[in-house]
N, C-alpha and C positions, 0 to 999 in steps of 0.2 A: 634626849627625849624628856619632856618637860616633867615634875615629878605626878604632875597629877593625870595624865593622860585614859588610868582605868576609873579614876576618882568619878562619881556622882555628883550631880548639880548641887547638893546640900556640901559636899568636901572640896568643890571647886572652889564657891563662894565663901567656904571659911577660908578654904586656902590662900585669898585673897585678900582676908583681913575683917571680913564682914560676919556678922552674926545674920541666923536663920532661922526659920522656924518650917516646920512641917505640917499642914494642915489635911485631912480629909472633910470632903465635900460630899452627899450623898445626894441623887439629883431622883426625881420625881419616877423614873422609870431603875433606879436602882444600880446605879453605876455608881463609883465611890472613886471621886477625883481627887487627885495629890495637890495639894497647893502649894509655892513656894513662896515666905514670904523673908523681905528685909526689911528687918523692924527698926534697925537702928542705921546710922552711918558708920565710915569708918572709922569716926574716931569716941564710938559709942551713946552717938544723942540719938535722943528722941525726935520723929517727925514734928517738923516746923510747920509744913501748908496744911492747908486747911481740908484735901481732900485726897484720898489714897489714890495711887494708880494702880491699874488692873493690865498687864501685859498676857497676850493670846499668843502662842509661834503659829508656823506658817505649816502645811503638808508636810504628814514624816518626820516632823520636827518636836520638842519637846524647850521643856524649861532651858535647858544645856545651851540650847543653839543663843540664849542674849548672852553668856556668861563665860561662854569659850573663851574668848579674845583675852579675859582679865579686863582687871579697871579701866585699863586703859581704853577700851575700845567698848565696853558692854555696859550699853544702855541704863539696864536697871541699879547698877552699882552706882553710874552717874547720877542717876533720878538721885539715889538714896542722900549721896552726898548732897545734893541740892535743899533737901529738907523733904523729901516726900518720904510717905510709909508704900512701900514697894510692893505688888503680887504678884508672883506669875501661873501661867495657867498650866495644865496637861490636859489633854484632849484625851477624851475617854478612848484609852485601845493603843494608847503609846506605853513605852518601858514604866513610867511609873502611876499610868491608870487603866489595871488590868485586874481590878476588881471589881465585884456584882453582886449584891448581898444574896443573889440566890442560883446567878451560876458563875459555873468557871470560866478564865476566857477560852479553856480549849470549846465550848461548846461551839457549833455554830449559829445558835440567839444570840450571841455574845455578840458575833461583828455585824450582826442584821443593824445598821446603822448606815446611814449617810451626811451629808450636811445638813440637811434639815436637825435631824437628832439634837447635833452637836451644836446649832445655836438655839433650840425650842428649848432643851433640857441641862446642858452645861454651864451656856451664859446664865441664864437666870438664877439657878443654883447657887452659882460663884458668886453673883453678884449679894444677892439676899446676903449669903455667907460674911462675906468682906462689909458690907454696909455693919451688919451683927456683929460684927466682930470687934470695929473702929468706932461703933457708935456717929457713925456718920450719915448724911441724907444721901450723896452723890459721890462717884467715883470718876476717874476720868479713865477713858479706855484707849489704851495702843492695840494697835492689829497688824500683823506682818504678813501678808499674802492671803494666805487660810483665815486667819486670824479677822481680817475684813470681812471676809467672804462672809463665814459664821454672824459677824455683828451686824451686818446690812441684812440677813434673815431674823435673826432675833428682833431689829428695830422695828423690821417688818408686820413680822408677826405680833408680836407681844409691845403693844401701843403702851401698855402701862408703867413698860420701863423707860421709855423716855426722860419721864423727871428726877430716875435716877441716875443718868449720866449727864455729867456736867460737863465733859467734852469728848469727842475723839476722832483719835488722829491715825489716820490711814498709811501702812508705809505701803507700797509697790500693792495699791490697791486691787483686789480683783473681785467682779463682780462680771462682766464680758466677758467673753474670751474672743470671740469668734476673729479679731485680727491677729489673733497671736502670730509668730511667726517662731513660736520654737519649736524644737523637735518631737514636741508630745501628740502636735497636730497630726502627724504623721501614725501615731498609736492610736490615737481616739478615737479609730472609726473598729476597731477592733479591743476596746474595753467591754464591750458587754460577751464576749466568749472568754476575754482573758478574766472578766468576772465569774464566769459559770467555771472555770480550771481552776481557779483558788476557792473557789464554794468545793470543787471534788477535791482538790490537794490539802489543804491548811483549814477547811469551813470558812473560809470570807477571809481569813489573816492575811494582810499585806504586807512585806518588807519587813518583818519585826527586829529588832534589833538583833544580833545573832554573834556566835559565837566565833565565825570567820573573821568578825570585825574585830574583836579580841585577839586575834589572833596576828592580827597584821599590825597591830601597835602595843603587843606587850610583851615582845621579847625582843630581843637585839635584832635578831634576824628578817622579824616583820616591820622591828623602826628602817633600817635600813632600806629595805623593799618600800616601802611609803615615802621616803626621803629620798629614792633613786630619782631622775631626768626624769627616764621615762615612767614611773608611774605618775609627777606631776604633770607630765604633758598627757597619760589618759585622764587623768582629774581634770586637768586644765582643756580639753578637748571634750569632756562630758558635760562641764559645765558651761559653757560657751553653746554650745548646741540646744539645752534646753532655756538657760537661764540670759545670754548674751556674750559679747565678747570677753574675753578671759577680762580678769578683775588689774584694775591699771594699780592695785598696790596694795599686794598680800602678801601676808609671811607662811611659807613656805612652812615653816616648823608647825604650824598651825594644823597642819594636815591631819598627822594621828589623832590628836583631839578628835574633830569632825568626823573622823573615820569612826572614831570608836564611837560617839553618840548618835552619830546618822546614817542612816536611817532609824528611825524609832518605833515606826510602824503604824498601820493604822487599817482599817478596812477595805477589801477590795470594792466595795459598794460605792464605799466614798469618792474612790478615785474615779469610779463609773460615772459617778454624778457629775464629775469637772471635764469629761469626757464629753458630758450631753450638752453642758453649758458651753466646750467649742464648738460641735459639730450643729447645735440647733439655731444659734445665734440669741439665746435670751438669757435671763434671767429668772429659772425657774425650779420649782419642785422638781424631786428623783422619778425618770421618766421609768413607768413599768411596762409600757407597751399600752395599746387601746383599752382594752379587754381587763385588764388591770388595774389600769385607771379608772376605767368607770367605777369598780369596786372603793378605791382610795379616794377619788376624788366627785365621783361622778361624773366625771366629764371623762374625753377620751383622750386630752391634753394637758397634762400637769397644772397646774395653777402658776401665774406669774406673780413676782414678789415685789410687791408695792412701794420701789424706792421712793415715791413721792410723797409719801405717808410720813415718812422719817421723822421726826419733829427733836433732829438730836444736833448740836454744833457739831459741826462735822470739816477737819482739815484732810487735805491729800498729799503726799509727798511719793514722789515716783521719778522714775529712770530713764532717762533718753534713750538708755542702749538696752533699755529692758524686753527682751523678745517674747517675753512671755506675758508680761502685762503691760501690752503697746501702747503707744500713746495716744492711738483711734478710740480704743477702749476706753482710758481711763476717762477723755473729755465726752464721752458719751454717761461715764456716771456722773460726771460733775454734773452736764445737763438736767440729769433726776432729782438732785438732792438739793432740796430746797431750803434748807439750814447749813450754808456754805461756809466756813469760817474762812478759808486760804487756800488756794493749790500753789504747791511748790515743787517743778521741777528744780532735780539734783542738780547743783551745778559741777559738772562734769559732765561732758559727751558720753564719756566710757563705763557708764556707773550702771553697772545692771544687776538682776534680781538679788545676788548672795552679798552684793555689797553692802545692803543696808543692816547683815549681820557683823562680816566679817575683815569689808576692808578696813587698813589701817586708819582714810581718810574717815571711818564714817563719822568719829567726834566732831569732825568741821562740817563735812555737809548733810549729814542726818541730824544726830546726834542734840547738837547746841540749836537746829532750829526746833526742835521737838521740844525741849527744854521752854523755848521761847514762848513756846502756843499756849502751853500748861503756866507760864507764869504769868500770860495773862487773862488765860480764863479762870483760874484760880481763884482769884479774888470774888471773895461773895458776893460784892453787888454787881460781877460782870453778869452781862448779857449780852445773849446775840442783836447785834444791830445791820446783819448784811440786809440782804433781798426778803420779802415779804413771805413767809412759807406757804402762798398759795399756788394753784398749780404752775408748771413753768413749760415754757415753750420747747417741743422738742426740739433738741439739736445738738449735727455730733460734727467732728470736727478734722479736718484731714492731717493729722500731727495738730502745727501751731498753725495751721491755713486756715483760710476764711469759714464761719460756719455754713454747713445745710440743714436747712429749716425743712420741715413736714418730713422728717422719716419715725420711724415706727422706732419706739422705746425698748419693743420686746418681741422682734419680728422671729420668725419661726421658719430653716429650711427646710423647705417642703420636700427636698431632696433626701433628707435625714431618713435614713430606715427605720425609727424608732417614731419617727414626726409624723412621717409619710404615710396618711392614714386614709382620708378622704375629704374633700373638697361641696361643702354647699356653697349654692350659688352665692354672690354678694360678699362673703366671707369667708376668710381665708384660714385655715384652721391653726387655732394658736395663737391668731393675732388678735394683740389689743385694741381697740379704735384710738383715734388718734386725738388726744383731750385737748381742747383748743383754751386760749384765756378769756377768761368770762366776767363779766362787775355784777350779775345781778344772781343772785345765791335761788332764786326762783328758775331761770334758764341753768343753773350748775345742774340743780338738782335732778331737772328732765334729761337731761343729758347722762348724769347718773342712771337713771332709769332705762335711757334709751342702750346705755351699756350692756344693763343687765339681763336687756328683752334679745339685745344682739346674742350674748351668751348661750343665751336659752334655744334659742332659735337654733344656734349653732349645734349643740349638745343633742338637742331629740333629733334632727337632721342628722350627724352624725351616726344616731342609734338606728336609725332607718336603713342608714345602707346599710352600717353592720347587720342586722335582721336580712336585710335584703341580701346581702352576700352571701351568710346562710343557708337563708333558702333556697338561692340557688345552686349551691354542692351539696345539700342534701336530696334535690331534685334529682340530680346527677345521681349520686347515690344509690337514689332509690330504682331509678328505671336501670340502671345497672343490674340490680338482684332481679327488677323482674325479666329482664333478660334470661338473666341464669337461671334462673327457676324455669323458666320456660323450656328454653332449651334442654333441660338436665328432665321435666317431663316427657317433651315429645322424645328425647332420646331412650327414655327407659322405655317407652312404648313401643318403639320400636324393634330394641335389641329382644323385647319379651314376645314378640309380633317374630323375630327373626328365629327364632329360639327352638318356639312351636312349629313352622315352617323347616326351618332348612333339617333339624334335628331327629325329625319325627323318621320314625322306623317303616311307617305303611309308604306302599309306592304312588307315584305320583297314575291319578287316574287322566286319561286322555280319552277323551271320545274319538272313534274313528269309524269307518266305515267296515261291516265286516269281512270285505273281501280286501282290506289294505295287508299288503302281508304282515307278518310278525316282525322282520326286521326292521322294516318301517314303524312299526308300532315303538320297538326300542329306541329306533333313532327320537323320534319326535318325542318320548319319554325325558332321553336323556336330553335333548335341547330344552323342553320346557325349564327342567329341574335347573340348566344352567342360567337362562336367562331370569328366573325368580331368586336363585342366589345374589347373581348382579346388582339385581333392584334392591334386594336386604341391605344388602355390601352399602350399597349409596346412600342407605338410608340412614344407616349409623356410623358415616363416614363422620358426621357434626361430633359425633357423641366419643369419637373414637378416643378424645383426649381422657375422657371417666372410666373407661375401663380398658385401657391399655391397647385397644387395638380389637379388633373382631376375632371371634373365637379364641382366647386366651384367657379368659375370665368367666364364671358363670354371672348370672343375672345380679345374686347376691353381694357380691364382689365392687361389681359396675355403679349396684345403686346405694352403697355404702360412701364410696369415693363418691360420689357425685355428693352427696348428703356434707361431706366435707368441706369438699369446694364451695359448696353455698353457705356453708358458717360459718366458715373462713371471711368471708367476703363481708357475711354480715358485720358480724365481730369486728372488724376495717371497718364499717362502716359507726358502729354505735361507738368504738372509742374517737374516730373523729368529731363528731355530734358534743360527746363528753369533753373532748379538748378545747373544740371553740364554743362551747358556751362557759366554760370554767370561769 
């Protein structure tokens, strides 16, 4: 067992040879991130290039996961040797960014975060940070899975930092999901209850790193157990399943590492949000539900994120056998992003999502081209020279097959139970119109306009039926009580109409003739008396449920239980009223 396998990302990378440094980050809503940075090479120089790099890990991952491997194999040790000043990131709510200048992570405000959060308020943070720190204008950025995901929403959102990134480079980009074909698909129609079980079990904590994982690679007994067949063929069988075919060339000794650093943990919200992004088919905000939304966003469908807007050089590098970030997906972002520097599939068939961490080959096929992009955008008088950054034609692409033109950038499955809301005519809910290429900035801009009246249109339409669905379950509702009210009247009336009748002590008077005889008189006494029982009998046959049945209850009894029933019912009815208008 290798000697550093319980060591931390700062004792890995001395273990290595490398000097480090530890920095905290505090971001705009009060999270306090760990930075990790290599300042020097190995053989203790100063950065030579001209602008520092900025590395993000991918889901559940942490600084550890570039650094695992040793020199040989990890990214940012290579940068450093090259001449760059090296940083890595921690994602707010992993092992070593679980503090908050005003709560702890046990609360649960703590993991109230998703990916929004994490690229509006960490990237920018980091970035400010590291720029302040180097005395630098631009950084360049890597992103591994997560790591993309988060910077294609920052680029989005926050247009200003554009001219502070001088480039970046995408590994096993994701931004899509909806072709995946890994085994998460299969879970993500069931992340929004396994997110309400971690809100009641842990408050939102996901996967955190744990003590089990220590456990299995820090004694003799748990190296072994991690080093058996068969725990590499359930590793090797779990990762294949979500990430692609098992990895064409990994060292096996590498296991405990990984085991011990990953999972790192992170919020169940988060993972809800990569949840929505397969099952809805776009590109958008943390979906809350209609009703939710309107609140967050005003609208009753998350907001889409404006990869077109990007105005940042931007490389791809991805996986043939990558299941999880397909290769439908990724040329469906190429088509978005209108500051394209390169896309480069892996060469290798067998190359799927962990290899771009931890295969042996990744020096030769990640590795040295990553190397290559950064040394020539490096240079200060480089600039982008591809495609024009105005808008681009939709188009997505079946693997390397031929493109289709005219489909929607950020279509919405209407299937989706979170999606699946209501439908105005002409307009489909969620979807974007389809921006066609235009030369004259007069016609762009109606078209802009004509976007926004679409929107609009869409939004108060939307509010209409919600209002209108209302109305008609409270309609329901209400004729409901008047029922019960009704009934639980005409029933008390009559039980008190039955009460004074059959109960009374004087005998029933009969008129008859005086010469009918006396036993006559009794007979037709005693029939009248039966037949006016009968009739009571029927008449508080409706009511019989309030007071238990006829003659078992007095009056008081009947019209107390009745009194309940009907505020029972109400009470159902004003916390629903309260629930769908909340």
């Amino acid at each position: 067992m290798p000697e550093n396998v319980k060591s931390s990302t700062i004792e890995i990378v001395k273990n290595n040879g490398y000097a480090i440094e530890v920095h905290d980050v505090v971001t705009d809503d009060g999270y306090i991130l760990e930075l990790h940075r290599i300042p020097k090479n190995k053989d203790g120089q100063e950065p030579t290039r001209n602008h520092p790099v900025f590395l993000h890990h991918g889901i559940l991952g942490s600084s550890a996961d570039w650094v695992l491997g040793g020199a040989d194999i990890s990214l940012p040790m290579q940068l450093s040797n090259a001449g760059y000043d090296v940083w890595m990131a921690n994602c707010r709510g992993n092992t070593y960014s679980r503090k908050h200048l005003s709560m702890n992570f046990k609360q649960k405000d703590f993991w109230n975060f998703s990916l929004h959060e994490v690229g509006t308020f960490d990237l920018p943070a980091s970035f400010d940070y590291i720029l302040s720190k180097t005395n630098a204008t631009q950084l360049h950025y890597i992103g591994y899975s997560m790591g993309t995901s988060v910077f294609f929403i920052m680029a989005s959102e926050k247009h200003e930092y554009h001219q502070k990134i001088k480039s970046q480079i995408s590994l096993a980009p994701v931004a899509y999901l909806y072709n995946t074909r890994s085994s998460v698909r299969h879970i993500a129609p069931y992340a929004k209850k396994m997110n309400t079980m971690y809100q009641w079990v842990s408050n939102g904590m996901f996967m955190p790193q744990s003590k089990m994982q220590s456990f299995l690679v820090t004694n003799s007994y748990g190296e072994k157990i991690a080093q058996t067949m068969f725990c590499q063929k359930c590793i090797s069988y779990a990762v294949s399943s979500v990430c692609g075919s098992e990895t064409y060339t990994f060292e096996n000794k590498l296991l405990p590492l990984v085991i011990e650093h990953f999972p790192a943990g992170t919020s169940a919200k988060l993972t809800t949000h990569f949840a929505q992004l397969i099952l809805k088919d776009c590109f958008s905000r943390y979906d809350y539900g209609p009703i939710m939304n309107l609140q967050h966003y005003n609208s009753t469908e998350p907001p889409m994120y404006d990869l077109r807007s990007i105005q940042v050089p931007i490389a791809l590098i991805y996986g043939k056998n990558d299941v999880l970030t397909d290769v439908e997906d990724v040329m469906r972002l190429k088509s978005q992003l209108p500051k394209l520097v390169d896309v480069v599939p892996v060469d290798s068939s067998r190359c799927n999502h962990v290899d771009f961490l931890w295969s042996l080959d990744v020096t030769k096929q990640v590795n040295m081209k990553v190397t290559e992009i950064l040394q020539k955008t490096d240079h200060p008088d480089w600039e982008f020279t591809g495609p024009p950054a105005g808008p681009c034609e939709d188009i997505t692409t079946d693997n390397d097959g031929p493109a289709i033109k005219g489909q929607q950038p950020n279509s919405t499955n209407d299937h989706h139970e979170l999606a699946n809301f209501v439908l105005v005519p002409e307009y489909s809910s969620g979807v974007t119109p389809v921006q066609r290429d235009v030369d004259d900035d007069d016609e762009s801009a109606e078209l802009a306009r004509e976007q926004r009246l679409q929107q609009k249109v869409q939004m108060f339409g939307n509010l209409i039926m919600l209002f209108k669905s209302t109305e008609t379950k409270y309609q329901q509702l209400r004729n409901g009580l008047t029922r019960e009210l009704s009934e639980w009247t005409r029933g008390a009336r009559n039980v008190i109409g039955t009460r004074h009748l059959v109960g009374s002590d004087s005998a029933v008077v009969v008129a008859e003739p005086e010469d009918t005889p006396s036993v006559g008189c009794a007979i037709v006494e005693k029939t009248e008396q039966s037949i006016m029982e009968s009739q009571c009998t029927d008449k508080v046959s409706d009511f019989g449920d309030y007071r238990g049945g006829p003659n078992h209850m007095d009056d008081r009894t009947a019209t107390t239980r009745a009194f309940y029933t009907t505020f029972g019912n109400l009470g159902r009815a004003i916390r629903f009223l309260k629930f769908r208008h909340k």
